[in-house]
C-alpha positions as CSV (number, residue, x, y, z in Angstrom):
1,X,0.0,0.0,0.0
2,X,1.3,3.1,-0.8
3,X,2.0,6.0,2.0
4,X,0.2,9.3,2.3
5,X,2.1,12.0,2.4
6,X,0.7,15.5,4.2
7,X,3.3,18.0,3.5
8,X,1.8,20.9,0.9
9,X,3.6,19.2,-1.9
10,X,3.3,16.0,-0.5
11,X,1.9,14.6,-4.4
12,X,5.4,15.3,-5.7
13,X,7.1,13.1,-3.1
14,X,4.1,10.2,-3.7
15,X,4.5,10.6,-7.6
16,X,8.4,10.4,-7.7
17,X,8.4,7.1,-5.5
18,X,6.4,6.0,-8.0
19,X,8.0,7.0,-10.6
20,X,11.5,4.7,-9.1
21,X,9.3,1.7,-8.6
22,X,8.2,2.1,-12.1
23,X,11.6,2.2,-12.9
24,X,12.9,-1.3,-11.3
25,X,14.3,0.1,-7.7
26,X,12.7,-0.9,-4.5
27,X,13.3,2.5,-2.6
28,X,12.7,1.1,0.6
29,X,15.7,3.0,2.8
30,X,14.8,5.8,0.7
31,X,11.2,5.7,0.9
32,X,11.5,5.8,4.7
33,X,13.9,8.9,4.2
34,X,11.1,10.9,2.3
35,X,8.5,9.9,5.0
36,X,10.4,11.6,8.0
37,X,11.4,14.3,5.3
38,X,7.6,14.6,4.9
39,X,6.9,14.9,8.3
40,X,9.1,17.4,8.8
41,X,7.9,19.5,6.6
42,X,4.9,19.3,8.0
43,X,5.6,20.0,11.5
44,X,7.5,22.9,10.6
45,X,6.9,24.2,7.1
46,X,2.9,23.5,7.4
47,X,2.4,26.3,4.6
48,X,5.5,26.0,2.1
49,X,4.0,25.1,-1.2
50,X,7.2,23.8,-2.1
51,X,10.7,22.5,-1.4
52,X,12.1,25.9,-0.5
53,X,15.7,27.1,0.3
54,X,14.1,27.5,3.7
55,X,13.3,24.4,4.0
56,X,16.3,22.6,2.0
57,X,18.8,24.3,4.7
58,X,16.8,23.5,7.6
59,X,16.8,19.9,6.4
60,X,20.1,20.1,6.1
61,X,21.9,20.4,9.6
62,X,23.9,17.7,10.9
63,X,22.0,16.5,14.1
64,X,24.9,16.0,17.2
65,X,25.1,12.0,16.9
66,X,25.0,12.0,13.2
67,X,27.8,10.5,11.3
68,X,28.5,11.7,8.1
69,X,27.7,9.0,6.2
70,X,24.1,9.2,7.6
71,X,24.1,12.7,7.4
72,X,24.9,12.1,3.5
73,X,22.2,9.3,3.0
74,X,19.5,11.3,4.3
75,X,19.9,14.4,2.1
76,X,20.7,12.1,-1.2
77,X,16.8,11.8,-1.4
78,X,15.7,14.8,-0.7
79,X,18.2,16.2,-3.6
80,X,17.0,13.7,-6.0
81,X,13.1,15.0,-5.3
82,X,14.0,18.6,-5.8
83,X,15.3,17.3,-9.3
84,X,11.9,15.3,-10.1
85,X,10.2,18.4,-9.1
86,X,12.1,20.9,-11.5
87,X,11.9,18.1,-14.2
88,X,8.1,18.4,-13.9
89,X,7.8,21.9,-13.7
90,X,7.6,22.2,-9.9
91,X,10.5,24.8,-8.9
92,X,12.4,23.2,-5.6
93,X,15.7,23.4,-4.0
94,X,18.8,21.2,-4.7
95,X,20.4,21.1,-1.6
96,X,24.5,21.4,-2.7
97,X,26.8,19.0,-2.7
98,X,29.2,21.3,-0.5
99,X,26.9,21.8,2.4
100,X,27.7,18.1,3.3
101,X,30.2,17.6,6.1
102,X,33.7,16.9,5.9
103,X,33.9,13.1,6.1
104,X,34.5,11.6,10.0
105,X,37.8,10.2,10.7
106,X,38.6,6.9,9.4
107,X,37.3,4.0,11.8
108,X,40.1,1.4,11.9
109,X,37.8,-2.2,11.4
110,X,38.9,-4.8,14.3
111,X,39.4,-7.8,11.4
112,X,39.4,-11.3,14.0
113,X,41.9,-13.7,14.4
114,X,41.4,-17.0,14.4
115,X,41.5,-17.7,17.6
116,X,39.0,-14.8,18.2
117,X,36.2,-16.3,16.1
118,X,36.7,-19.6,17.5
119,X,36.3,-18.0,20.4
120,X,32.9,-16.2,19.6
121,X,31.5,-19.1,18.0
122,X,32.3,-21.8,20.7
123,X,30.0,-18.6,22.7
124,X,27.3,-18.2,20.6
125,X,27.2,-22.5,20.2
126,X,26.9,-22.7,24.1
127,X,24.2,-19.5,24.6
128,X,21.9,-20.5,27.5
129,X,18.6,-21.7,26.6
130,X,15.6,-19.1,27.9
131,X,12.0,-20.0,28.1
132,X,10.7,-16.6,27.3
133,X,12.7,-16.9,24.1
134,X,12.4,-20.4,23.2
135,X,15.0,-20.5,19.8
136,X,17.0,-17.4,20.4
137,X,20.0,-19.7,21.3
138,X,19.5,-20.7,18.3
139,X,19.3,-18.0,16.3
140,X,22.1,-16.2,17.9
141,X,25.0,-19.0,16.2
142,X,23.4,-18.7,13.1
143,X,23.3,-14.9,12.7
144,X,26.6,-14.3,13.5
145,X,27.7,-16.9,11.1
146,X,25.9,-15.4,8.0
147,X,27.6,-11.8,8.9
148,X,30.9,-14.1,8.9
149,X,30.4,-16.6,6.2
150,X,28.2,-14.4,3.6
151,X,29.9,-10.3,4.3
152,X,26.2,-9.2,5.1
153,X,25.8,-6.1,7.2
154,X,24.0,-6.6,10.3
155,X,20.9,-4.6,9.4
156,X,20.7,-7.3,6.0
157,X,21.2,-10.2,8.3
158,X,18.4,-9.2,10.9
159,X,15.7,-8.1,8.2
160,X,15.9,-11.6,6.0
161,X,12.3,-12.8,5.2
162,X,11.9,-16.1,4.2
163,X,10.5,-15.9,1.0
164,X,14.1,-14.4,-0.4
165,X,15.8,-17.2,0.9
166,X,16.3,-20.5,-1.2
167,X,18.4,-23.4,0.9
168,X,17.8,-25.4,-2.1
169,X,19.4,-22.8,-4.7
170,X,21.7,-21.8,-1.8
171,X,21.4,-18.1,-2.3
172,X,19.7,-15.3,-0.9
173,X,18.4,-12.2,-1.9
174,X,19.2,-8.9,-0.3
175,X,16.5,-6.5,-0.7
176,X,17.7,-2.8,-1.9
177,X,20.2,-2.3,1.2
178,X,22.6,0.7,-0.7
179,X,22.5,1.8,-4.1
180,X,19.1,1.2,-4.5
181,X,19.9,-2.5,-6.1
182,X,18.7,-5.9,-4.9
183,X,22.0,-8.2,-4.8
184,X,22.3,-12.1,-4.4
185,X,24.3,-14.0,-2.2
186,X,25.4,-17.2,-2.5
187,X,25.6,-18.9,0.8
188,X,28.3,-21.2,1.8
189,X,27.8,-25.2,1.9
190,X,28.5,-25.9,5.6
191,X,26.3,-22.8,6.2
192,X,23.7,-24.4,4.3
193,X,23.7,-27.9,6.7
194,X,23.6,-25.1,9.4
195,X,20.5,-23.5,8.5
196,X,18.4,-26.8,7.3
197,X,19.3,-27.5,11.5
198,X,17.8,-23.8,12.2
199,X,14.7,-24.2,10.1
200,X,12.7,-26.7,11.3
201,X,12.6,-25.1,14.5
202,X,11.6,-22.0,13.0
203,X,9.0,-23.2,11.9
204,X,7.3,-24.8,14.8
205,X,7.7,-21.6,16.9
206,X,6.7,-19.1,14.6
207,X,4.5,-21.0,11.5
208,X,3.1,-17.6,10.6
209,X,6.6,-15.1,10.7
210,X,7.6,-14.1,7.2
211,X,11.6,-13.3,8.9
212,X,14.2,-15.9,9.1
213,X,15.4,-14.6,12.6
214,X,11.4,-13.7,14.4
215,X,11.8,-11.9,18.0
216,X,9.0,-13.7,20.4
217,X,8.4,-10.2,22.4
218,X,7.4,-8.8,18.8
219,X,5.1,-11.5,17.9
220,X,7.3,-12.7,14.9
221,X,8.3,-9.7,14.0
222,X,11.9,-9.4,13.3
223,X,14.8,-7.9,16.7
224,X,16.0,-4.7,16.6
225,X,19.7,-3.8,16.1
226,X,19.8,-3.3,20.0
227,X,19.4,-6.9,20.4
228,X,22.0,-7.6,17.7
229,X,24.4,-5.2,19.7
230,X,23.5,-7.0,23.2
231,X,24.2,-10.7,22.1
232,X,27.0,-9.8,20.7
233,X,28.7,-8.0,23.3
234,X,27.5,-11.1,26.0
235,X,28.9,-13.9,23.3
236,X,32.5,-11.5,23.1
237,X,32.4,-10.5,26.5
238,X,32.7,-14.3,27.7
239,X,35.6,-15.3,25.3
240,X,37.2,-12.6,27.9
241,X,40.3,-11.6,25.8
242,X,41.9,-9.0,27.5
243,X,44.1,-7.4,25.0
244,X,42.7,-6.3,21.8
245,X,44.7,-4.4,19.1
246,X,42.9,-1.4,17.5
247,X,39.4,-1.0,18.5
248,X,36.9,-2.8,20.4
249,X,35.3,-5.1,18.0
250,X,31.2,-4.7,16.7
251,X,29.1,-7.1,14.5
252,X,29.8,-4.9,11.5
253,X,33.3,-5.8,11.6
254,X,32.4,-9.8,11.1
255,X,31.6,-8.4,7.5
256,X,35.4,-6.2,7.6
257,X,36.8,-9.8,8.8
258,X,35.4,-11.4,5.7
259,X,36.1,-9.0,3.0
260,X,39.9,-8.8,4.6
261,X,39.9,-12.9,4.8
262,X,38.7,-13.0,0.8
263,X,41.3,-10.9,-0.1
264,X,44.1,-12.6,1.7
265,X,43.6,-15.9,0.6
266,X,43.3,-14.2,-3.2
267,X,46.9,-12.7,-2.7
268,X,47.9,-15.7,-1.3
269,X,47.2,-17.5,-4.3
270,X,48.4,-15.0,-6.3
271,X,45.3,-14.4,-8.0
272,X,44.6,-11.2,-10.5
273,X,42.9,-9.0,-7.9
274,X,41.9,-6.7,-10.8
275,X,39.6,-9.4,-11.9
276,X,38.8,-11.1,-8.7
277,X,37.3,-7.3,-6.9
278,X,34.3,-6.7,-9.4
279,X,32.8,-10.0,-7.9
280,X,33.6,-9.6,-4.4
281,X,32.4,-6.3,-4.7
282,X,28.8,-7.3,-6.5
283,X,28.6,-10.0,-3.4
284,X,29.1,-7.6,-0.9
285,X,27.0,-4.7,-2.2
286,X,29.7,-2.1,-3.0
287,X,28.4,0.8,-4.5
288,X,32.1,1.3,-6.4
289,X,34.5,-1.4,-6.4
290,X,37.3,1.3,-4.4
291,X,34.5,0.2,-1.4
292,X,36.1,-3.0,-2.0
293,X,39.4,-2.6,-2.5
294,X,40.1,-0.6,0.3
295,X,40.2,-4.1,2.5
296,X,43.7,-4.3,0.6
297,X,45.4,-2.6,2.9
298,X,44.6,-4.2,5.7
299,X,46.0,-7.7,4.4
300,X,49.6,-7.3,5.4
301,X,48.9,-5.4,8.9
302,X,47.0,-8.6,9.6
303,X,48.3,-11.5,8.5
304,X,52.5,-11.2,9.5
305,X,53.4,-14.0,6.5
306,X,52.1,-10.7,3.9
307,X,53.4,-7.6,5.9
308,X,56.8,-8.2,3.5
309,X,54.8,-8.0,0.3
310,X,55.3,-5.3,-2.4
311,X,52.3,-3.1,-2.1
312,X,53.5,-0.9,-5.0
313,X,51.5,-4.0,-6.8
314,X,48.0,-2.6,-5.7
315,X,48.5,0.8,-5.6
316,X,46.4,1.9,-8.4
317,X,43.5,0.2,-6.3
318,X,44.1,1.0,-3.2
319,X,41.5,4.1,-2.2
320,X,42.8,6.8,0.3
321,X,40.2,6.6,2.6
322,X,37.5,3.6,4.1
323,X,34.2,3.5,3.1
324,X,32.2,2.0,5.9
């Protein structure tokens, strides 16, 4: 069902979502963008008959916790609505490209060792059973093993639905997530085994939940990203490693781990990276294959048997700065 929108130009903003899903793209992330855009608008530009300078500027101010990356995503929209608009004879704004913020610092990725996903695993393997909860000791392996095994951000992993999984075909499809682009995944053998174990019990507890990983407090719905933050930090938090190098580690960086691993065993081999990168970068939902190979870096600061390895080799692929 498509949303109402109340803002005085609120039309535009129905008739260009439109217009994208006409056009192939989902526009979920997007969609949801527009809808707190329109609310805004509505709260405090009741009046405007348009997508005003007024309104553009206002729109865009960096809120005190917002990275900016986020801060970035959430004007993208708007700018490509004020575009619609003129190209339909509706004058609007364009928010500029310049009024976005310098980019943060780089975050240095904590990529595992070894021993360290062992570690976590043999964790998340022996979570404690709860009543109120009946499968979420089983859920919690599995969902930290797709992050591992498939590169999926955490936000993918939590939101699968079952109808864009295939365990037969051994892939699964990742709704628009960036980019606006659906993307396919194929999912690892032993993964496979892991989740044929998983589903069965699925669907005993929750017969009518359309997600892969349902939350019993939510009635089947799916968890929120608090509660993939929470059992990560109990399954970590009893491997009790007191020395970590860099910074403290997240879920996301399960997905740094495997883009870094990928690459390593690619150099290893001495595979042609310039051939190998458009596919890891198509699997992992890269925007621009730099995305990708900026995880070439990281190979010989990890892994001591490739810290004496000429890097002049990959410099022409090598971005300056990290992307996620």
């Amino acid at each position: 069902m498509n949303p109402t929108f109340h803002c005085a130009f609120g039309q535009y903003i129905s008739d260009f979502i439109q217009e994208k899903h006409t056009l192939g793209f989902p526009y979920i992330e997007s969609g949801r963008i527009l809808r707190c855009f329109d609310k805004f608008c509505t709260d405090n530009f009741p009046a405007e008959p348009t997508l005003s300078a007024e309104i553009g500027n206002a729109w865009a101010v960096i809120k005190p916790t917002e990275k900016s990356v986020s801060f970035q995503n959430r004007l993208g929209p708007v700018r490509e609505l004020a575009k619609y608009m003129n190209r339909v004879g509706k004058t609007a704004y364009v928010i500029p490209p310049e009024l976005s913020p310098k980019t943060d610092p780089p975050y240095q990725p904590h990529i595992f060792t070894e021993e360290e996903l062992k570690a976590f695993f043999h964790e998340a393997d022996s979570y404690p059973v709860n009543p109120r909860s009946r499968i979420r000791h089983l859920q919690i392996p599995v969902y930290f093993r797709l992050l591992f095994c498939c590169g999926l951000r955490p936000q993918e992993a939590r939101l699968i639905k079952l109808e864009n999984l295939s365990l037969r075909a051994k892939n699964l499809i990742i709704p628009e997530s960036k980019g606006h682009r659906d993307r396919m995944v194929v999912i690892p053998e032993e993964l496979v085994g892991i989740l044929e174990k998983y589903y069965p019990f699925l669907k005993n507890e929750f017969p009518q939940s359309e997600y892969l990983f349902p939350c019993q407090r939510f009635g089947g719905a799916a968890y929120t990203a608090s509660w993939v933050r929470k059992s990560f930090h109990e399954c970590w938090g009893n491997c009790h490693f007191e020395l970590v190098a860099g910074n403290s580690p997240r879920p996301y960086d399960f997905r740094h781990t495997f883009a870094t691993y990928r690459i390593y065993k690619w150099m290893k081999q001495g595979a042609d990276l310039r051939s190998m990168l458009p596919y890891l970068s198509a699997y992992m939902g890269h925007s621009c294959i730099s995305h990708t190979a900026y995880y070439i870096h990281l190979v010989p600061e990890f892994f001591s048997e490739m810290s004496g390895m000429d890097m002049n080799l990959y410099a022409s692929l090598i971005p300056e700065v990290p992307h996620e």
